[in-house]
FIVEX-668751 format. One line per 5 residues: their letters; for each residue x, y, z of N, C-alpha, C. Coordinates in steps of 0.001 Angstrom, whole numbers. Example, Ala and Ser with C-alpha at 12.3 -4.5 7.8 and 13.67 -1.06 7.14 Angstrom:
2
AS> 13190/-5690/7800/12300/-4500/7800/13200/-3300/7800 | 12850/-2250/7080/13670/-1060/7140/12900/30/7870
END
This chain:
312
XXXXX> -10278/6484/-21123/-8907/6017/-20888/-8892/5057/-19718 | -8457/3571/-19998/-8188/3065/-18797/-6608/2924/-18259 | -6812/2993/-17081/-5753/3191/-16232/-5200/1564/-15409 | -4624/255/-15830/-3897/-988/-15489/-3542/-1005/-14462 | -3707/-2090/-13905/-3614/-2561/-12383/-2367/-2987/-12425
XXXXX> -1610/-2826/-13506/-147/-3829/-13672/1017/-2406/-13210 | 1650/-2888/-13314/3145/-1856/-13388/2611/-354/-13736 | 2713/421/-13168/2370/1989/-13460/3171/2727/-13994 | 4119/3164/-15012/5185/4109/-14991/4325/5635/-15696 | 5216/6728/-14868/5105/8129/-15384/6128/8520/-15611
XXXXX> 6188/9538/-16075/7306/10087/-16408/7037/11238/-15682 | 7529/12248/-14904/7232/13779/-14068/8231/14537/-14623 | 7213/15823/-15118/7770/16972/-15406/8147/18079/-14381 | 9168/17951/-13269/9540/19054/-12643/10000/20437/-12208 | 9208/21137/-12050/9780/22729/-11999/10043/23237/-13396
XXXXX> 10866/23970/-13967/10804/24339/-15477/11691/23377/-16327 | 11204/22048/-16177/11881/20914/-17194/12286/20130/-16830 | 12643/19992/-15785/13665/19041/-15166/13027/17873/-15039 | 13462/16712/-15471/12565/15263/-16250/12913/14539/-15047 | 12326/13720/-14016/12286/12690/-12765/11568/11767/-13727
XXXXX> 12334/11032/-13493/11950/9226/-13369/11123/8408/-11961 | 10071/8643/-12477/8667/7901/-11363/8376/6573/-11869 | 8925/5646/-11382/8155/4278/-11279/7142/3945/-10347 | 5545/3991/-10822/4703/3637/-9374/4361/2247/-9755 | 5026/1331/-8739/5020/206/-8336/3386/-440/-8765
XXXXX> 3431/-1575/-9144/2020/-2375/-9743/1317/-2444/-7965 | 325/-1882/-7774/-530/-2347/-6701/-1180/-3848/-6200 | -1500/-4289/-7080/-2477/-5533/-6475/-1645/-6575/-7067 | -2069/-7448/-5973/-1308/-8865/-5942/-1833/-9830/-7162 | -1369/-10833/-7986/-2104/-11539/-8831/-3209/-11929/-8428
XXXXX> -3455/-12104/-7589/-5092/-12583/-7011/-5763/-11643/-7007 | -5735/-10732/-7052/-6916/-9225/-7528/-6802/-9264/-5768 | -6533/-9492/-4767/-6637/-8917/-3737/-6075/-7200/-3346 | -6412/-6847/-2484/-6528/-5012/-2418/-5478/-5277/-1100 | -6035/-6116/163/-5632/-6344/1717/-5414/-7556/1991
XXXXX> -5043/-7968/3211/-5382/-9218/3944/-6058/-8801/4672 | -7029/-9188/5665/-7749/-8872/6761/-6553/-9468/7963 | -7586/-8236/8607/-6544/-8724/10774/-6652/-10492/10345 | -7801/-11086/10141/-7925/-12813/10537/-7371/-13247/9577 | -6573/-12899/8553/-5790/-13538/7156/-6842/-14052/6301
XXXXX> -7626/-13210/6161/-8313/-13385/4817/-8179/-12835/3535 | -8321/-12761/2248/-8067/-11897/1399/-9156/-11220/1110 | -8832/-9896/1068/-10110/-8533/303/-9828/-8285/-694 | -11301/-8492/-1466/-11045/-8215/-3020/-11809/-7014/-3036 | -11232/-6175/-4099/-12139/-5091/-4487/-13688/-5312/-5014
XXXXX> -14725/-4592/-3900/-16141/-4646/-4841/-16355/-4223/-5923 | -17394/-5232/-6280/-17781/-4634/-8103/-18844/-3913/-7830 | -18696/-2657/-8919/-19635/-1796/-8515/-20325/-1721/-9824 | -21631/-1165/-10081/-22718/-1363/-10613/-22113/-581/-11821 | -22120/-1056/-12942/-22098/-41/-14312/-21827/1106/-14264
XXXXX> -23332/1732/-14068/-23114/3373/-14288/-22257/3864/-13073 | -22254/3424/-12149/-21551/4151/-10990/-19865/3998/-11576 | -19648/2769/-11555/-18404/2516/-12169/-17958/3489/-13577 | -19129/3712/-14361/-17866/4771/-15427/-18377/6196/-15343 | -19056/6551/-14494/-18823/7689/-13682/-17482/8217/-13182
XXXXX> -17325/7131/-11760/-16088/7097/-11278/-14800/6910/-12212 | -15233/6205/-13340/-13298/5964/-13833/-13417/7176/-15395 | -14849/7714/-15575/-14355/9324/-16164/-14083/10319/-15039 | -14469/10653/-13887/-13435/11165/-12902/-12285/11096/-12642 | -12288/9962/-12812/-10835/8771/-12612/-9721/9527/-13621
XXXXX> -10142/9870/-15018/-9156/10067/-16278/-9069/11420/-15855 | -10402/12372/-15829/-10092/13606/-15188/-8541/14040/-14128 | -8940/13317/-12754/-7696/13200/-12247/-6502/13004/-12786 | -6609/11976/-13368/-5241/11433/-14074/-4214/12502/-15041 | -5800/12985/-15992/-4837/13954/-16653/-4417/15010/-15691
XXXXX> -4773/15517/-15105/-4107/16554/-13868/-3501/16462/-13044 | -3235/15117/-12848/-1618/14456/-12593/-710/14747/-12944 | -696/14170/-14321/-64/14094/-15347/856/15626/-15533 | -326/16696/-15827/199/17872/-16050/1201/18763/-15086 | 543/18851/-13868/1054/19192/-12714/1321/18043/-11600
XXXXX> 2311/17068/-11773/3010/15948/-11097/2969/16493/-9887 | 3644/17630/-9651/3912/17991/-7981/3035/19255/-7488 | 1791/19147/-7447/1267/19883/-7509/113/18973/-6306 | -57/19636/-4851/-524/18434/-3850/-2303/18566/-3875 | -2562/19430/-4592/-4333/19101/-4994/-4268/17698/-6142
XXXXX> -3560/18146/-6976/-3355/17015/-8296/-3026/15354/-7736 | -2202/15249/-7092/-1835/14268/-6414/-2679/13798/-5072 | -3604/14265/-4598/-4500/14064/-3697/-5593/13169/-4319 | -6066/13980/-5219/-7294/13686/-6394/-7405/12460/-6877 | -6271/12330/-7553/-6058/11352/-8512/-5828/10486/-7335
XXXXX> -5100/10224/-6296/-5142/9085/-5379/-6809/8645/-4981 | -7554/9710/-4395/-8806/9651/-3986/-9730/8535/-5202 | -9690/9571/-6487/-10544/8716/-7249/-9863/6960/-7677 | -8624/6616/-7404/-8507/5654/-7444/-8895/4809/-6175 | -8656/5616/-5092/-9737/4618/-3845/-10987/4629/-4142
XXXXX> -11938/5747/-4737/-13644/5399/-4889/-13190/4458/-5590 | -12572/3572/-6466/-12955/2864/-7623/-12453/1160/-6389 | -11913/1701/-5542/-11296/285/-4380/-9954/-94/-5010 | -9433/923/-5817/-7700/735/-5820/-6764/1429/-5259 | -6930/318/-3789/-6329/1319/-2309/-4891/1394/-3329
XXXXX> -4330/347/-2553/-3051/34/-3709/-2742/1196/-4091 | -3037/1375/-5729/-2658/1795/-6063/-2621/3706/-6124 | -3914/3624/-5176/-3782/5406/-4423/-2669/5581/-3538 | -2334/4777/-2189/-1091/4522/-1847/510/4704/-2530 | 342/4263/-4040/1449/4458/-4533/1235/5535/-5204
XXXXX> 178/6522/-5707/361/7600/-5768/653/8805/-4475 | 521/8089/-3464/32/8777/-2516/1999/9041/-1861 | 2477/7941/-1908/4001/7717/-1583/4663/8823/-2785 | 4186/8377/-4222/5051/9274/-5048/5355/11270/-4566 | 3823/11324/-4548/3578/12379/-4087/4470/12863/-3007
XXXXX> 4894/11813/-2218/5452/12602/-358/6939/12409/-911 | 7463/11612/-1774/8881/11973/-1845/8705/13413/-2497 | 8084/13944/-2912/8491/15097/-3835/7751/16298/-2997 | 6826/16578/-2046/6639/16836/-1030/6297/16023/609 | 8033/16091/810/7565/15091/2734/7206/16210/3538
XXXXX> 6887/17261/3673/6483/18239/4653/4482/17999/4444 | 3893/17624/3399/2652/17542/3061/2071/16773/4365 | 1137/17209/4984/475/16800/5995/-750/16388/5289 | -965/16738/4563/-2755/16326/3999/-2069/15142/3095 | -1133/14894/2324/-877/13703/1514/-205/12526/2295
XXXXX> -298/12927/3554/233/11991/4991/-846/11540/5622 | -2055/12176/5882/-3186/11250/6109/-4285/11356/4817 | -3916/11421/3411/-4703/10510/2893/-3893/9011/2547 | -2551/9147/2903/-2216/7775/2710/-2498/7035/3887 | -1992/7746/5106/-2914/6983/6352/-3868/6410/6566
XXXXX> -5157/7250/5740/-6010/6638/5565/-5903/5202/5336 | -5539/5446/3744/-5953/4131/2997/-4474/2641/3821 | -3469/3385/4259/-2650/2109/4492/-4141/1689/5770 | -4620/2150/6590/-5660/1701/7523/-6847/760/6915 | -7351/1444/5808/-8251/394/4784/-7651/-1037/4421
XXXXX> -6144/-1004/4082/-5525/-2093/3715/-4848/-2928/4643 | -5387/-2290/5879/-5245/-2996/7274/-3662/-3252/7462 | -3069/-2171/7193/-1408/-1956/7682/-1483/-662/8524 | -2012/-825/9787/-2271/-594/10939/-1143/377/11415 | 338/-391/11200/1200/739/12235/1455/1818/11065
XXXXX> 1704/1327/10107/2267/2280/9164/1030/3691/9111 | -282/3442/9212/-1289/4394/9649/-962/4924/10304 | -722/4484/11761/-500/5453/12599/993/6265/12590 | 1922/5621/11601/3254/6538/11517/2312/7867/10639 | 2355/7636/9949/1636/8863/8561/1150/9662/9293
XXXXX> 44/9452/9553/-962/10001/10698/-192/11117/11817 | 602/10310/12894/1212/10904/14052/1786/11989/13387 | 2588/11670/12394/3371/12951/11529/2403/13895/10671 | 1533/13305/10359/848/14527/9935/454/15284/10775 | -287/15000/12019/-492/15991/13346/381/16587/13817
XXXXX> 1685/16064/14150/2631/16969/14013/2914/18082/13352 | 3174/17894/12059/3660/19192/10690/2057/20011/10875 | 747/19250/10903/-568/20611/10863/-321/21562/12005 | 352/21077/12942/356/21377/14527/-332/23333/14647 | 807/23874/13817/932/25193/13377/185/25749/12196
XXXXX> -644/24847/12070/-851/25522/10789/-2916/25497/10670 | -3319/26758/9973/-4532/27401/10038/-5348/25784/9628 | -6764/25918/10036/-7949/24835/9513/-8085/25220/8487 | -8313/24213/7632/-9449/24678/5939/-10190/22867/6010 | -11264/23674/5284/-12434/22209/5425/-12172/21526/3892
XXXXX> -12091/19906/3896/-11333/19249/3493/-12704/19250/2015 | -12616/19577/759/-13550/19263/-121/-14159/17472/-608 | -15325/17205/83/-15683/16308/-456/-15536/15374/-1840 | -15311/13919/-1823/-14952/13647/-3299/-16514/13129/-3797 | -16989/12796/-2351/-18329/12023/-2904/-19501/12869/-1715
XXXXX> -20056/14396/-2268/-21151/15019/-1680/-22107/14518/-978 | -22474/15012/159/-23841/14437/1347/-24719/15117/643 | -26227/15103/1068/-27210/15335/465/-27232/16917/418 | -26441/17584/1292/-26664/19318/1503/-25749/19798/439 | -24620/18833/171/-23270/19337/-715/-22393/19804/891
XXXXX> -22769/19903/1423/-21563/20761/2226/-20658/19784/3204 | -19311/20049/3025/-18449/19082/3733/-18440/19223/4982 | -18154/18177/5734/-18370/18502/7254/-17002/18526/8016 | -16069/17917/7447/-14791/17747/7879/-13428/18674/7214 | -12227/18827/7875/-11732/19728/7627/-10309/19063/7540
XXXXX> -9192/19350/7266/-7859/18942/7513/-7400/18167/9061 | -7372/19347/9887/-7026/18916/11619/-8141/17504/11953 | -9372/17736/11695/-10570/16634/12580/-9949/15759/11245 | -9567/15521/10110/-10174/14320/9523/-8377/13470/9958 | -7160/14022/10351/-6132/13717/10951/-6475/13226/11548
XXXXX> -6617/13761/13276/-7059/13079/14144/-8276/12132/14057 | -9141/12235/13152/-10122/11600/13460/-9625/10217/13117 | -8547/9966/11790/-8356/9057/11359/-7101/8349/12224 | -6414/9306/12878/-5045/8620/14138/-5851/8025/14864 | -6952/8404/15669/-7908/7805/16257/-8838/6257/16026
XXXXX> -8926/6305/14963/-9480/4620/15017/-8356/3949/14403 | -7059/4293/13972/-5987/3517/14001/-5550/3209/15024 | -5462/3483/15741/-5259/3700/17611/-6503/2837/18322 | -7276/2762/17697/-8551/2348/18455/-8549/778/17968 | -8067/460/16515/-8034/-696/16216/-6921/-1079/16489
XXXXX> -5990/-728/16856/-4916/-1450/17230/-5022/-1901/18847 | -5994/-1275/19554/-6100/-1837/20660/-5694/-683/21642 | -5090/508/20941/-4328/1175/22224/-5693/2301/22724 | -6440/2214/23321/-7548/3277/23907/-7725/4277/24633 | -6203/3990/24898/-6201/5339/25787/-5258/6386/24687
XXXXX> -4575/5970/24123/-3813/7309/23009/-5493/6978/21819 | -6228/6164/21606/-7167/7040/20760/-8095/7818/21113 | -8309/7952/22507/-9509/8651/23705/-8818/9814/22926 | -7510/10220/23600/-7180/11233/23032/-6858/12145/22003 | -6618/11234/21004/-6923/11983/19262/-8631/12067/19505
XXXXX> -9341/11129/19756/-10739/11920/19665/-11110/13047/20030 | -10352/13326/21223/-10865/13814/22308/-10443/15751/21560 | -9227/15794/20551/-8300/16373/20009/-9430/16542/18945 | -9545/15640/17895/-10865/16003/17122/-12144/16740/17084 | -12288/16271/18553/-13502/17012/19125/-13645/18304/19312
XXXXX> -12238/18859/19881/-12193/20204/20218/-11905/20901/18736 | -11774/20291/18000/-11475/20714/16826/-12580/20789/15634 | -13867/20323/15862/-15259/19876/15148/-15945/21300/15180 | -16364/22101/14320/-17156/22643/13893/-19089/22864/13688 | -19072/21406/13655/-20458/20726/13308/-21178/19850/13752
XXXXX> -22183/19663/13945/-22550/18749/14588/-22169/16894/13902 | -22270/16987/12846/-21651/15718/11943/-20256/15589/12715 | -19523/16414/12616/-18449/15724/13010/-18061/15872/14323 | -18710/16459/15071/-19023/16024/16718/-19131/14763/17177 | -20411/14447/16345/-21147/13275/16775/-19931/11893/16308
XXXXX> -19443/12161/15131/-18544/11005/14701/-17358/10559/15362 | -16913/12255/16175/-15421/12120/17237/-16149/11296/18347 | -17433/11770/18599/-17887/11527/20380/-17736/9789/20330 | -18851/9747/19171/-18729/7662/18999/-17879/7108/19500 | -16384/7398/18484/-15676/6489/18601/-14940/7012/20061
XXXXX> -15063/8230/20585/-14187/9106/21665/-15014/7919/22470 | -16336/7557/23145/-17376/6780/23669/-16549/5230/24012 | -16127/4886/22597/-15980/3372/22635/-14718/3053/23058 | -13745/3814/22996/-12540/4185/23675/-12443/4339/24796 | -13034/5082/25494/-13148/5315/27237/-14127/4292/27359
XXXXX> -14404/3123/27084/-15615/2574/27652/-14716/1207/27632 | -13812/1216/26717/-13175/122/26692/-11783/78/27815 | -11129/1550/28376/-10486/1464/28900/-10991/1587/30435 | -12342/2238/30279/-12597/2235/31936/-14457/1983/32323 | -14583/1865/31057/-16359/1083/31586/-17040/2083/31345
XXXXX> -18461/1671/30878/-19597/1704/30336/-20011/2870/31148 | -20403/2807/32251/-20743/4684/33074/-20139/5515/32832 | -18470/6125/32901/-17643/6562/32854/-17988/7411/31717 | -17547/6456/30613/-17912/6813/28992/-19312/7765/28518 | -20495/6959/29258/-21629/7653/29298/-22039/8868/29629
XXXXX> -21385/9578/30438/-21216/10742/31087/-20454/11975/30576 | -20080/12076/29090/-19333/12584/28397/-20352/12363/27318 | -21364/11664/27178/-22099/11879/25985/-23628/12609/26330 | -23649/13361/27086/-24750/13979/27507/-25332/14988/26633 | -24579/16025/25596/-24667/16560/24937/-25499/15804/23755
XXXXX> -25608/14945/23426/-26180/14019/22636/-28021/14301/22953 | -28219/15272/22037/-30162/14870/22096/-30716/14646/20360 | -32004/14642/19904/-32568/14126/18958/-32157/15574/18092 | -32413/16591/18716/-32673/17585/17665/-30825/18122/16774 | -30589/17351/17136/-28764/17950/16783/-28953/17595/15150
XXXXX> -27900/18594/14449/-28157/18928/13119/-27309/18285/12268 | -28100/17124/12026/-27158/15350/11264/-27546/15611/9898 | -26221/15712/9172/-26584/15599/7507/-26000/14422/7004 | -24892/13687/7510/-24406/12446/7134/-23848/11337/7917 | -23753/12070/9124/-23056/10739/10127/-24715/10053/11136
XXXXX> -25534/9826/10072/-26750/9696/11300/-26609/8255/11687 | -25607/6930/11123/-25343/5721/11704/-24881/6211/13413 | -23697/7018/13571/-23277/7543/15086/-23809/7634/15623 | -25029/8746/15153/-26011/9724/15900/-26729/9093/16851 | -27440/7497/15928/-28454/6829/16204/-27831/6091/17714
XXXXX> -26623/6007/17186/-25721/5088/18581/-25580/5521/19714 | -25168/7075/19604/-25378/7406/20813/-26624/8267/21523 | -27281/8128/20631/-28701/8043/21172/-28939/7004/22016 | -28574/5666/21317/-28781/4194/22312/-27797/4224/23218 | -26320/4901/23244/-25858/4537/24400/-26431/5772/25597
XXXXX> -26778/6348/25184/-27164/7911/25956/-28159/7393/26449 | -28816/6038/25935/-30712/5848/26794/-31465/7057/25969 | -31434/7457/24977/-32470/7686/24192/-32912/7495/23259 | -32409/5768/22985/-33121/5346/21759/-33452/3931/22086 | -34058/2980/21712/-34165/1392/21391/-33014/770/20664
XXXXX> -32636/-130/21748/-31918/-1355/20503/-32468/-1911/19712 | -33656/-2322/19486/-34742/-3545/18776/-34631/-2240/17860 | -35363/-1260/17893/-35230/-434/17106/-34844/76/15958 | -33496/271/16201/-32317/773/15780/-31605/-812/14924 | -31838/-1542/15784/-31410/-2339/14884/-32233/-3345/13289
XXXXX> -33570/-2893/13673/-34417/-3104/12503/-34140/-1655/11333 | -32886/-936/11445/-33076/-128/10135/-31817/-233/10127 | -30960/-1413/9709/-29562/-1993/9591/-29187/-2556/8070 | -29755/-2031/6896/-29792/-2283/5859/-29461/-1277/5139 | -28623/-1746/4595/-28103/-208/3100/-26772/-486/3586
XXXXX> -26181/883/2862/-24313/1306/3116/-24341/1262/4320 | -24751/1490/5652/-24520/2107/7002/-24223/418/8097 | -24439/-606/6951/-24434/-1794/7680/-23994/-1908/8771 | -22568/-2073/8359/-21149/-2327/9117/-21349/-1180/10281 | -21191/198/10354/-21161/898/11069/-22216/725/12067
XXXXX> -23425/453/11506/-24743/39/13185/-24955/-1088/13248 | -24017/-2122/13240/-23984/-3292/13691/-22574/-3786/14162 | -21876/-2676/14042/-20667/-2542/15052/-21155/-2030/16206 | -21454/-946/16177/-22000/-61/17090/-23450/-789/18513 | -23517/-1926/17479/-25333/-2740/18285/-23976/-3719/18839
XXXXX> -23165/-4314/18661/-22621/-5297/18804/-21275/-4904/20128 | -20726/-3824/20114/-20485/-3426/20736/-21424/-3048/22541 | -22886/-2496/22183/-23840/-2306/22517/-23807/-3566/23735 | -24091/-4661/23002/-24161/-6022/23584/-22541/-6387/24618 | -21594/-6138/23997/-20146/-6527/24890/-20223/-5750/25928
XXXXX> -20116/-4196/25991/-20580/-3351/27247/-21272/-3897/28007 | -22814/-4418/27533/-23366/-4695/28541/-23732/-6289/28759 | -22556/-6799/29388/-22901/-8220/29238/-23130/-9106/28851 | -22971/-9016/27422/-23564/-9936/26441/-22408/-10308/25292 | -21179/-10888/25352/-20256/-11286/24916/-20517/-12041/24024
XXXXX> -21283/-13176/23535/-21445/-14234/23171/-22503/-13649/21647 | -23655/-12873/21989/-24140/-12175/21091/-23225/-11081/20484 | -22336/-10235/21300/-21367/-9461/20550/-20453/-10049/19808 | -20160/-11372/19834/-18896/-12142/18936/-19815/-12552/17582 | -20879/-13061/17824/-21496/-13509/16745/-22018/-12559/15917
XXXXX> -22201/-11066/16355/-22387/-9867/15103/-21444/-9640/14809 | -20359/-9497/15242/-18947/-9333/14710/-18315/-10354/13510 | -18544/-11735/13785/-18641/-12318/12588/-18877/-12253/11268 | -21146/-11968/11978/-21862/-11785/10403/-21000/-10759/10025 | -20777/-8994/10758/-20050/-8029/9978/-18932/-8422/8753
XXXXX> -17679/-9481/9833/-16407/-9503/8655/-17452/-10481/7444 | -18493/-11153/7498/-18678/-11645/6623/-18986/-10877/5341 | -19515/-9515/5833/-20513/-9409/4817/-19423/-8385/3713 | -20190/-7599/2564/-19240/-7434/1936/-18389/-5856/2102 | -18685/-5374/3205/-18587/-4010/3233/-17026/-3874/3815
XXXXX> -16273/-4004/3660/-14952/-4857/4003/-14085/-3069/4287 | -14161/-2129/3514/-13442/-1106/4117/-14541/-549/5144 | -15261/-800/4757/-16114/49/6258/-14852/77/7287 | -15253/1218/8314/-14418/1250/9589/-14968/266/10725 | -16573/37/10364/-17313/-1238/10992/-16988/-2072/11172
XXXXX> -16245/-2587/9705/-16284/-4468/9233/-14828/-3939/9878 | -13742/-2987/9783/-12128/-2751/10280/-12477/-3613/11902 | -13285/-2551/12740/-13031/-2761/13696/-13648/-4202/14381 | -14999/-4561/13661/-15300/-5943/14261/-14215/-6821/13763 | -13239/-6963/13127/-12455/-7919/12418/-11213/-7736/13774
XXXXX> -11324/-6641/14382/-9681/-6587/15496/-10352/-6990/16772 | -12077/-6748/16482/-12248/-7315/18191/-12125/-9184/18271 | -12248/-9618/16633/-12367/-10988/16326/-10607/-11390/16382 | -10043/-10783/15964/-7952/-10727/16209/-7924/-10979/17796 | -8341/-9643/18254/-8330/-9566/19700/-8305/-11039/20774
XX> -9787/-11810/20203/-9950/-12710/20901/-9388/-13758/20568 | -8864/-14043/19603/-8334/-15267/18952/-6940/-15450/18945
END
């Protein structure tokens, strides 16, 4: 079953019958664009390889029909948004993601997965509205660990409801420039991390935040906890970083294993590396290659694209 990028209509079956009229708005612009970038560029959705692609869009129908069945039902409506972002139709997860919150606005988990993705589509404040309110409404309410859509090599998820909130208020906050309210969602994440994966992922960006509001020592001194043997199943782009900012790793290094998915993320992280310490001119020009290349939701290619806003 394919699912059209054009005009969406459902029809929702509510409570024992009661028929709602759902129009979800057509997502993408005639130009197949998904975003604009911070520098006004257009992002198109990547093409993804065959088999991966009808993998994802028989998941895709999966979801859909369990939409379909149970409309207001906030696992059903999570899902089906999710597998339309693996496929890069922020868009139109967004407008499932909106349908969903009129029919539950108390939903804190369907408040930052739209957060999320309005952040992917680089609508920045509206992230951090979703977001702030979702930390709010979890405020009171128990942890449960958030089920993976796309498994690490162990299967086991590392993130949970509370850390993947904050984690995500946090580099909305961080790309918007404000560093001292994202120090503190990290900082909120952190105390809230379970694992070493998602330790290491709060500390990073917690790192680049205090380093930006008060310098490179400061920051450093909060990452001490950072040694080789810590127990990395998927965030090992971070790991490696603050190994290098901790002084226990090589830049030359680290930056000769900058190839694959993890691009964007350790060549933000090297490039950053370089602005800390004096080297502005080499940090603008990795920031570049990054927005060039094609990894465009990375949180990498997000944030080298606001330090390139920033300066311009």
């Amino acid at each position: 079953m394919m699912h059209g990028r054009c005009t969406l209509s459902r029809t929702l079956w509510i409570g024992l019958g009661a028929l709602v009229a759902l129009v979800i708005l057509g997502a993408m612009a005639d130009d197949g664009r998904e975003a604009t970038s911070l520098l006004g560029q257009p992002l198109i959705a990547q093409t993804l390889p065959d088999d991966v692609a009808a993998d994802l869009n028989e998941k895709l129908d999966r979801a859909h029909a369990d939409w379909i069945a149970t409309p207001d039902d906030e696992q059903a409506i999570i899902w089906y948004g999710r597998r339309l972002a693996y496929l890069g139709r922020y868009r139109e997860a967004i407008e499932v993601y909106s349908a969903g919150i009129s029919l539950l606005p108390d939903s804190y988990r369907l408040l930052r997965h739209r957060g999320h993705r309005y952040l992917t589509i680089r609508q920045i404040s509206h992230a951090i509205e979703d977001l702030t309110r979702a930390a709010r409404l979890i405020e009171d309410h128990p942890d449960a660990v958030e089920p993976d859509g796309m498994p690490n090599a162990r299967g086991i998820p590392t993130s949970t409801d509370h850390t993947n909130i904050w984690y995500h208020l946090g580099l909305a906050q961080y790309i918007s420039g404000d560093f001292r309210a994202a120090y503190d969602s990290f900082t909120h994440c952190a105390a809230r991390s379970t694992n070493d994966d998602m330790h290491v992922a709060a500390a990073y960006w917690r790192f680049l935040a205090h380093a930006r509001s008060d310098g490179f020592e400061p920051a450093r001194a909060e990452i001490t906890f950072v040694t080789p043997h810590l127990d990395i199943i998927e965030n090992d782009a971070y790991f490696r970083l603050l190994l290098l900012y901790s002084g226990q790793a090589n830049r030359d290094e680290i930056a000769a294993t900058t190839n694959g998915v993890q691009n964007a993320t350790l060549n933000y992280g090297l490039a950053m590396w370089d602005l800390l310490n004096g080297r502005p001119e080499a940090a603008y020009e990795q920031f570049e290659r990054i927005v060039d290349g094609p990894a465009w939701a990375a949180f990498g290619s997000l944030a080298a694209e606001a330090e390139l806003a920033r300066r311009f």
